[in-house]
Steps between C-alpha positions, in 0.01 A plus 500: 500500500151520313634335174555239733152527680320479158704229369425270837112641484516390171652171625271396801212632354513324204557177685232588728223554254570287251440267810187631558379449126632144484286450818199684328543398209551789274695510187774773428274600230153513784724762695603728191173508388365608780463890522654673811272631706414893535704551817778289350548687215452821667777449773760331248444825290561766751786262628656548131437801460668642777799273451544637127380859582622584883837527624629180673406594846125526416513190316668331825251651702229336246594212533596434871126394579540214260732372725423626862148418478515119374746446822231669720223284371779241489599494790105563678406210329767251587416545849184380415567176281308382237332148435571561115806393397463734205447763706723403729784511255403865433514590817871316565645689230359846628555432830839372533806660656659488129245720389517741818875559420418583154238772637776597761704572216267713267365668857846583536609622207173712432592658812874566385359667169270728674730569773668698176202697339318824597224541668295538140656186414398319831200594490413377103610163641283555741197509273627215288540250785162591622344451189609156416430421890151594378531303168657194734152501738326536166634208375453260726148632557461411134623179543226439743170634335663306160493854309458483154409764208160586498450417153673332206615686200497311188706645206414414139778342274705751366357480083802677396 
């Protein structure tokens, strides 16, 4: 079920932002060489590194806000509507009853899983799914204040 998730993320996200570069006008190589921002990073690392250092039902517990949280906001915001067709767009894929079943699912099945742990092991998913809840507020708070680094680094040539 989540090799399928990733490889439709991978699918209607792609679609969806390469729309939105076409329609600002960035080039493939605009985006890559633009750094990801401090919250970014931080959340995809502690995403990754509980996925290659936790058991499974830690890393499904990680990585049910990624999901539950866009359908809230999602869904919160459809109500609302949007002038912006680019941001309406945004909103139509987060919002939609397709992506609700897809949260059913993984709401479902993270339920199943912990349904079949201990207590110690509830309660470690516990602390994961509250962290990237945190990490989920604290990036679309970054989105909004535009975070960057607070500085640029500038490495010298490596003179071999």
């Amino acid at each position: 079920m989540l090799t399928e998730h990733a490889a439709g993320a991978l699918r209607v996200e792609r679609t969806l932002h390469e729309g939105f570069f076409r329609e600002f006008e960035l080039t493939a190589e605009a985006v890559l060489a633009t750094p990801l921002a401090p919250t970014t990073l931080a959340y995809t690392h502690y995403l990754l590194a509980v996925a290659y250092g936790a058991p499974f039902h830690e890393a499904l517990a990680a990585l049910l806000p990624c999901y539950w949280i866009y359908w809230e906001v999602g869904k919160e915001l459809a109500r609302a509507g949007s002038p912006n067709p680019l941001y309406a767009r945004w909103i139509g894929t987060y919002g939609s009853a397709e992506f609700g079943a897809v949260v059913g699912a993984v709401l479902e099945a993270t339920n199943e899983v912990a349904s079949q742990v201990g207590d110690a092991e509830r309660a470690a998913m516990r602390r994961h799914f509250r962290t990237t809840s945190r990490y989920e507020w604290m990036f679309w708070d970054m989105g909004d204040r535009c975070e960057q680094w607070p500085f640029e680094v500038s490495i010298a040539p490596d003179r071999g």
